[in-house]
N, C-alpha and C positions, 0 to 999 in steps of 0.2 A: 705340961708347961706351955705358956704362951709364945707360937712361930717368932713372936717377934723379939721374947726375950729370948728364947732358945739363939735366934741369930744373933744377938746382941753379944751373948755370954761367948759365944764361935769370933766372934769379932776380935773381943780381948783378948782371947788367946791365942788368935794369928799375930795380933800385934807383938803380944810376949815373944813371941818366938820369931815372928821378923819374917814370915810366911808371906812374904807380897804378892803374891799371885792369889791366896786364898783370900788375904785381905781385900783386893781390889772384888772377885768374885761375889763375894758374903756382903762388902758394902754396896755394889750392884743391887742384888738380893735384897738387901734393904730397905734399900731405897724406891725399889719396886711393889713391897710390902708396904711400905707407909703409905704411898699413892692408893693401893686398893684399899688401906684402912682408911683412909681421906672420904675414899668414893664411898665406902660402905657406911660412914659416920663413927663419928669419937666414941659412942658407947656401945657402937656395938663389937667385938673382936676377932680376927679373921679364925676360921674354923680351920681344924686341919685338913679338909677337904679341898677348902679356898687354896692354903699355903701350898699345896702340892700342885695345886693347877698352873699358880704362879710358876711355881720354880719348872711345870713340866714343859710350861711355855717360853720359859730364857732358855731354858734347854733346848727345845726345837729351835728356838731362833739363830743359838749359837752352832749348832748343828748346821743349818742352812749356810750361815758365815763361815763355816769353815768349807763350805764345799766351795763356795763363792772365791774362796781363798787360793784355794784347790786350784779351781780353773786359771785364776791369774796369776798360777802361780808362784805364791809370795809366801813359801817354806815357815820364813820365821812368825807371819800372820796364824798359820796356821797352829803351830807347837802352841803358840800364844793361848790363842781360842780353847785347842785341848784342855792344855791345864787348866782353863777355865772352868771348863764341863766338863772334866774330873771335879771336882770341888765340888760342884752342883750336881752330878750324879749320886751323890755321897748322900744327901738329903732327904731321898724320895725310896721308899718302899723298892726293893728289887724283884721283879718278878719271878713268880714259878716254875719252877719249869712244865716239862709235859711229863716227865717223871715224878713229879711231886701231885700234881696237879690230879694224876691217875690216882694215888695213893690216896688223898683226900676224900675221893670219891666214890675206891674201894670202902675204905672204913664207912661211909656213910652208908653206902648201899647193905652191909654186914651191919648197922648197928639199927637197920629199916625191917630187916629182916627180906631184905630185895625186892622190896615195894619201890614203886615212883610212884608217889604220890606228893599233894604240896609239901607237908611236913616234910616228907625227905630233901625235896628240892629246898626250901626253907637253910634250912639245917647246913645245908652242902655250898649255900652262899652265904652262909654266917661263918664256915670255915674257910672258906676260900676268903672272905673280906679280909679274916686275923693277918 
């Protein structure tokens, strides 16, 4: 599905339920998506590669704001911001752990026959990408 329908459809259904926190985040989000489909041109459409960098970047920005929050401070600035970047955490791939990470790379190195070679390495960042 297209990032920018997928936020659109996330939109509707903050509004149905009256979620104002996720609604103001997601219309953020948005609106930050449209700008880059602006930049990138009308026909062409943001990849989900593009969408994650956006959102990993209001992330980091919002991150930064609330430490900035932090220092001055200003408790209820900060709650704000969270729930903000909850919402926006929600969006983006969660990472692996180092237990997970092991396990992937067990089964490759067993399904190589405990070769390193490129195939295996190949293979082992085609699973770690999924």
């Amino acid at each position: 599905m297209n990032p920018l329908q997928m936020i659109n459809d996330q939109i509707k259904s903050a509004l149905k339920a009256g979620d104002k926190t996720r609604l103001d985040s997601l219309r953020y989000l948005m609106s930050q998506l449209q700008n880059a489909q602006i930049n990138k041109g009308r026909n062409n459409e943001l990849t989900q590669v593009e969408f994650q960098q956006i959102v990993k970047k209001i992330i980091k920005n919002s991150e930064e704001a609330i430490e900035q929050y932090r220092q001055g401070n200003r408790s209820d600035l900060v709650e704000s911001e969270s729930a903000k970047l909850d919402v926006l955490k929600e969006l983006i791939p969660q990472p692996l752990s180092d237990k997970e990470i092991k396990s992937l790379i067990g089964q490759v190195i067993k399904q190589s026959g405990g070769r390193a070679d490129g195939q295996t390495v190949a293979r082992l960042a085609a699973s770690l990408s999924q």
